[in-house]
N, C-alpha and C positions, 0 to 999 in steps of 0.2 A: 504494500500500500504506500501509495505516495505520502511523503512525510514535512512535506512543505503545503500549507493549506493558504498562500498569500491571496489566492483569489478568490477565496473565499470571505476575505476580509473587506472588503470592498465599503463596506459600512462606513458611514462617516463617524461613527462611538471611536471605531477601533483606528481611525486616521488621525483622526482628532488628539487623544489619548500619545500614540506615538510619536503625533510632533512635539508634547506638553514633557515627555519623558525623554526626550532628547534632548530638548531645552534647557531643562533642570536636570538632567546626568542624574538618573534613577534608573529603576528596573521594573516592566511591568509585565504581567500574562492576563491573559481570558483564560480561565479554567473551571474546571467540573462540567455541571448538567449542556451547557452550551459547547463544550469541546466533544463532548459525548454522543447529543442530539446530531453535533454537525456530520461525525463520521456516519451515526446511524441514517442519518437521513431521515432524522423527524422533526416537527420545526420548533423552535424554542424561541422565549419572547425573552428570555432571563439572560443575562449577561454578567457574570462575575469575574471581578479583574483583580488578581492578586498584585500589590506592590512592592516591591523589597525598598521600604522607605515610608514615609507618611501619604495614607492612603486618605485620609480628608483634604489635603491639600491639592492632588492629585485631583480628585472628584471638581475644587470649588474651580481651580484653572478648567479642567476640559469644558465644564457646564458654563463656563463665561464663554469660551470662543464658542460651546455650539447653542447658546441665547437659552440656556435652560434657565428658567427666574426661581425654582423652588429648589435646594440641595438639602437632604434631610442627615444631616451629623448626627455621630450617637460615638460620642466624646471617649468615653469610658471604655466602649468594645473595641473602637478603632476603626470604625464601617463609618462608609457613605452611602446613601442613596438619592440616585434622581430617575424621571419619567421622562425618554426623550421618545417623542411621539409613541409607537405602539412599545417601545423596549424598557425592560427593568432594566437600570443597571448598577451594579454593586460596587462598593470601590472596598479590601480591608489592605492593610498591611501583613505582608508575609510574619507566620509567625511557628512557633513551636510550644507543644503542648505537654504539658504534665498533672495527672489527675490525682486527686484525693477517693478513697474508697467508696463515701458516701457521698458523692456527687458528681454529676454528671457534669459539672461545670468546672474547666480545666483553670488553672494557673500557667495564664499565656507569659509568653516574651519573643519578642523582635525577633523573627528568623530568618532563612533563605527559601528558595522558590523551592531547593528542595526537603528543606524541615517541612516547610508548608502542603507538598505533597504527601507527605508522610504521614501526616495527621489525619488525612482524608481517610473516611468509611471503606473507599472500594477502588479497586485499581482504576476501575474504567472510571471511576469521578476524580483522579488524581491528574489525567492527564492536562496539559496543557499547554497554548501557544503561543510563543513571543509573542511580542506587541516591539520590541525594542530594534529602533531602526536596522541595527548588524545583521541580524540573524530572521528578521520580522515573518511570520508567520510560517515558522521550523516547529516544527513536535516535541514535548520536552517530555519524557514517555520513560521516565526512571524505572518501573513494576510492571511493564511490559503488556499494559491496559488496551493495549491495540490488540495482541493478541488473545485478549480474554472475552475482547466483543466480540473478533473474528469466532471464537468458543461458544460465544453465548456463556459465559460464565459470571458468577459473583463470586471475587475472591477480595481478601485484604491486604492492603500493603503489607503490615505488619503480622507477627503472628495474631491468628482470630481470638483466641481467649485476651491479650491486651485490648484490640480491638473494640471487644462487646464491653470486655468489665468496665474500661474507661467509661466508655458511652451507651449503655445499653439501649438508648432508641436506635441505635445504629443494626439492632439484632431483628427491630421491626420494620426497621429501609431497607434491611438485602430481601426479608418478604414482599415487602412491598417492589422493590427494583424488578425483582425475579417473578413476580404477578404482571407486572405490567411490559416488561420486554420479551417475558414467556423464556426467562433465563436460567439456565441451575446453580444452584447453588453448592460451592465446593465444599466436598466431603466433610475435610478438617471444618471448615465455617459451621456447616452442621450440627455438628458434633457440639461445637465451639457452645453457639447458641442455645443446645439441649442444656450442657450443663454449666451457665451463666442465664438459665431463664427467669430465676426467683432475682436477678437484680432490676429485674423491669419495675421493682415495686420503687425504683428511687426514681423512678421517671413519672410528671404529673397526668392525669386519666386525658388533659388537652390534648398534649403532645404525642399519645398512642392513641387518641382518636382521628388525632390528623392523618397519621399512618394508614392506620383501619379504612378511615373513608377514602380512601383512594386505592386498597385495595379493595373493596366493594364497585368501586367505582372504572375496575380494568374489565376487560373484554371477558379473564374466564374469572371472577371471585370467589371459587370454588379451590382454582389452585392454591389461590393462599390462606384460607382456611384449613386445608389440610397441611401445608407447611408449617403455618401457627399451630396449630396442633400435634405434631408431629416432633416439632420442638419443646412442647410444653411451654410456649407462650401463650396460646389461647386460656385454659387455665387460670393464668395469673391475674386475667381480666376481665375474663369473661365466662367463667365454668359455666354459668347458666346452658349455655349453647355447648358446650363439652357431654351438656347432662345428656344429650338428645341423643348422644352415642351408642350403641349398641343394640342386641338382640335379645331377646326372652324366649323362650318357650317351654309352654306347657299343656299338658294333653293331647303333644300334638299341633300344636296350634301356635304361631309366631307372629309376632310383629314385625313391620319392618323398621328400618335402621332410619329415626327422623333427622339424625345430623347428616346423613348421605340423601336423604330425600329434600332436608331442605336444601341442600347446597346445589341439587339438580334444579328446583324449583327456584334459586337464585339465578345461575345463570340458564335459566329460560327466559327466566324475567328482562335479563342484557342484553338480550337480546334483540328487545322494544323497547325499554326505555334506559334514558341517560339519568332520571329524577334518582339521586341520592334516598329520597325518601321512601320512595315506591318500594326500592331496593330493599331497604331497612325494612319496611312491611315483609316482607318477602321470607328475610331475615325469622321474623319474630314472629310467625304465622302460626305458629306451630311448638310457640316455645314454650309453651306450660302443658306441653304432655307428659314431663316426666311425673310430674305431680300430680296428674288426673288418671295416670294409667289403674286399671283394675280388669281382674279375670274374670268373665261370667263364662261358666262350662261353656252353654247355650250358644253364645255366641262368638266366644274368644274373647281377644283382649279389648278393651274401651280406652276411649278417652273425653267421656260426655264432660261439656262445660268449658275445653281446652281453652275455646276463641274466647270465653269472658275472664277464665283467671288471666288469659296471656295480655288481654287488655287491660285486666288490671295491674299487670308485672309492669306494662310495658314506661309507665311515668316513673316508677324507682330505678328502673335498669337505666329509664335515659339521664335520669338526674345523677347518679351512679359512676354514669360511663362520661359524666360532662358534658352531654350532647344537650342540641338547646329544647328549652322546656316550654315554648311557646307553640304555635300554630302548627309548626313542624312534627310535634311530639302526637298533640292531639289528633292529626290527620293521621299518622301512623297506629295510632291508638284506633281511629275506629274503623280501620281497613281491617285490621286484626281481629276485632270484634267482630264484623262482617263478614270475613274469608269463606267461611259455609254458606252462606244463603243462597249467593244464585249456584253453587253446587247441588243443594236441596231441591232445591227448583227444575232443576236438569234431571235431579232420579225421580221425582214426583210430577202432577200434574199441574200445570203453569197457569195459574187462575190470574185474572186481572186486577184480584183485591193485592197478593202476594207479590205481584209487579209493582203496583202502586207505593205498597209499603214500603219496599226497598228502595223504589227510586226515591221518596220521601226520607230514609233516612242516610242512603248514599250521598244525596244531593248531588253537587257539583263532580265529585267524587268518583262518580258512578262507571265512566272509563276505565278509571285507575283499578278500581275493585274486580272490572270484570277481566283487567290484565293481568291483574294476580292469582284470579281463580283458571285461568288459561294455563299458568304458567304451574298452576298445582298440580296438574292432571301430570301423571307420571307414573310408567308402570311399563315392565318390561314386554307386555302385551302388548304389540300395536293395533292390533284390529281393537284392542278395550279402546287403545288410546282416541284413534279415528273415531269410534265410534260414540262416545262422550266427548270429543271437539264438536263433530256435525250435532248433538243434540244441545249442545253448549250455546249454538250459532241460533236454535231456533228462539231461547234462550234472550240472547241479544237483540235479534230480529224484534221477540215481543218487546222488551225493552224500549227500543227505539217508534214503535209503532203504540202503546201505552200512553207515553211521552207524550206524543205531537198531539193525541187524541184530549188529555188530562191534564197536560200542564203541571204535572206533581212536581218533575223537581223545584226544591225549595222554596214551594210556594206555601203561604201563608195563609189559612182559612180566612177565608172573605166576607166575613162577621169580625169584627175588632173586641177587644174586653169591652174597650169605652161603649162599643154600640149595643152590649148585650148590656151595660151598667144603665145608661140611659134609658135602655126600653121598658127595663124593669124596676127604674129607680132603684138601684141598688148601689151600693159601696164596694169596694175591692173584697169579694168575700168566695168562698170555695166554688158558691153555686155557678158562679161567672167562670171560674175557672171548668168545672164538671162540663158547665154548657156548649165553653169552646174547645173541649177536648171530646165529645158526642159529634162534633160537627165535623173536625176532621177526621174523626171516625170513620163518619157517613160517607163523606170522600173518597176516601182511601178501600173503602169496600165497595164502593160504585153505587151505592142505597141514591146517592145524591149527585148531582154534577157537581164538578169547581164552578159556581159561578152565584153570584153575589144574591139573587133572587130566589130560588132554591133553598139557601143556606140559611136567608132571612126570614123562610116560613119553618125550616126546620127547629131554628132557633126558638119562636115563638109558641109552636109546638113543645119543645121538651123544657121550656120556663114555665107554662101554664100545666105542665104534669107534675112540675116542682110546686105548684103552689104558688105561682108567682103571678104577679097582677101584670099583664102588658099594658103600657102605659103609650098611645101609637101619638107622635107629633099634631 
């Protein structure tokens, strides 16, 4: 492989940057993710420039000659950052590192480009390119990083046990690396990570959820669940999903394996959507069956109630795991709680009240749900499989044809409280509430149309069975 990338530099960052260092008699490179991406040929927005010298000074000259007006210093770590059109770019000073036991946060000093590589996670993120007019855009490839992309491998400069113990997020990046470029991971590294897994706990639940959601978020995220697993990192963070693991049987009679079922059912799910959260449902569909499993001779094993303990697991595991506890949570919360319905609906007979209801409590949602239950169907049977998608579709079809008729999703009964308080002189009192929860009822069972007229005799109807005086304008 050619080992001069000059024309590849063509950028004005990295023009820029080598006139300022020639200038001032300094030393600079572009390295890690961007020397990386450029061999792989994936594109990268991030630009990291190591300097053997003051790397803020560095950053505030290039961002004046290329009219940057914001440079964000951060005094104490030794980093710059500015936003030159679509590009990150990073400015630190080359340094060398040495760790304390209980922390992942090193005791830096001033080094050379090659201390500086040597500190890096992984060969292939060690590599990188002058920037310095002599030599300007030559390979500086000390651990032989070329040849380990050529590999497809994850290996570490250093040996792997220094590697992990120093930094153990570094044991959740080679999964994650090895997730998303579909790379292996080297034996020793392995080995390395099985037995430095319990130091993950000095690392905070943000920073292994960053990890996590980006490998949830690669093409198979199955691979690296079984990698986190395999190493006994999953465990450390996450047992709930470790619980899913395995087989029972008795009388005869087996379960299948939910940590292999859900991880098929994840990447199904990647296969349609890029939504993080979808994903995460996907994830957690299933994850309160260890706790609901039980044997009846009759029928084998059970897991009645799964989808409501799991929705109720699902706000502790996210507050837990750090993930946000907002909108994000709740939607994944009641996709969970949902996951059976339109399953149910496919093995039984598709009534128009049973459509109503669900699209009434799917609402907006209602896509998402029906792509998660798509992506459940899994079973080494294809003719089951085909043949529960085509009844799944009729399914959907009623769905969408419900909809245009009813107007259910998250529509609102067309009687207000105010209007049923008013009718009946009344105060904010149960009967107001009974009357607009009868009325959606009637709705939702087809007794009634959505529409405003209808709704206002039904109303006056079940207030004068209440005992109530209608009082008409």
């Amino acid at each position: 492989m050619n080992s001069n990338f000059k024309q590849h530099l063509n950028h004005p960052v990295f023009k820029v940057v080598s006139q300022v260092i020639s200038d001032e008699n300094l030393e600079a490179y572009v390295i890690g993710g961007f020397v990386r991406d450029l061999i792989l040929e994936r594109p990268s927005k991030d630009i990291d420039i190591v300097v053997v010298g003051n790397g803020l000074d560095l950053a505030e000259k290039s961002a004046k000659i290329l009219r940057v007006k914001k440079v964000s210093l951060f005094k104490k770590f030794g980093t710059a950052h500015f936003r030159y059109k679509d590009l990150d770019v990073e400015f630190v000073g080359a340094r060398k590192e040495s760790y304390r036991a209980d922390s992942r946060n090193p005791i830096v000093e001033n080094g050379t480009i090659k201390d500086d590589q040597l500190r890096r996670d992984f060969t292939i993120n060690a590599l990188a390119i002058s920037l310095n007019p002599a030599n300007f855009g030559e390979l500086i490839d000390p651990f032989n990083g070329i040849e380990d992309l050529e590999k497809q491998l994850i290996r570490t400069p250093l040996e792997p046990g220094i590697t992990y113990s120093d930094d153990p997020l570094r044991m959740m990046r080679a999964i994650r690396f090895a997730t998303q470029l579909d790379f292996k991971i080297e034996a020793s590294s392995l080995q390395a990570i099985k037995a430095h897994a319990d130091r993950l706990k000095i690392i905070s639940k943000e920073r292994i959820m960053e990890e996590m959601n980006k490998i949830i978020l690669s093409k198979t995220p199955s691979r690296g669940f079984i990698l986190l697993q395999s190493t006994d990192l999953l465990p450390q963070f996450f047992p709930e999903f470790t619980a899913l693991m395995g087989v029972e049987t008795k009388d005869g009679k087996s379960h299948k394996d939910n940590f292999y079922h859900t991880l098929e059912v994840l990447d199904n799910i990647s296969q349609h959507t890029n939504n993080l959260w979808l994903r995460w449902a996907a994830i957690l569909h299933d994850i309160a069956k260890p706790n609901t499993k039980r044997f009846d001779p009759e029928v084998g094993w059970t897991f009645h109630g799964h989808e409501e303990i799991g929705a109720r697991m699902t706000p502790k595991l996210f507050q837990r795991l750090k993930l946000p506890m907002d909108h994000k949570m709740k939607y994944v919360q009641k996709l969970v709680r949902l996951h059976l319905r339109p399953i149910a609906l496919v093995k039984g007979t598709v009534s128009d009240s049973a459509i109503r209801r669900l699209l009434f409590e799917a609402g907006d949602d209602i896509e998402d749900l029906m792509t998660l239950c798509n992506a459940d169907v899994t079973s080494k049977n294809e003719f089951k499989v085909k043949k529960f998608r085509n009844n799944f579709k009729l399914v959907a079809d009623k769905l969408k044809t419900v909809e245009e008729k009813d107007r259910i999703r998250n529509f609102q009964p067309p009687v207000s409280g105010e209007e049923i308080m008013q009718a009946f002189q009344l105060g904010p009192c149960q009967e107001v509430g009974n009357i607009k929860v009868k009325i959606k009822d009637a709705i939702l069972e087809g007794i009634i149309q959505n529409e405003k007229e209808e709704a206002f005799q039904l109303m006056i109807k079940l207030g004068t069975e209440m005992g109530l005086t209608y009082n008409p304008k």
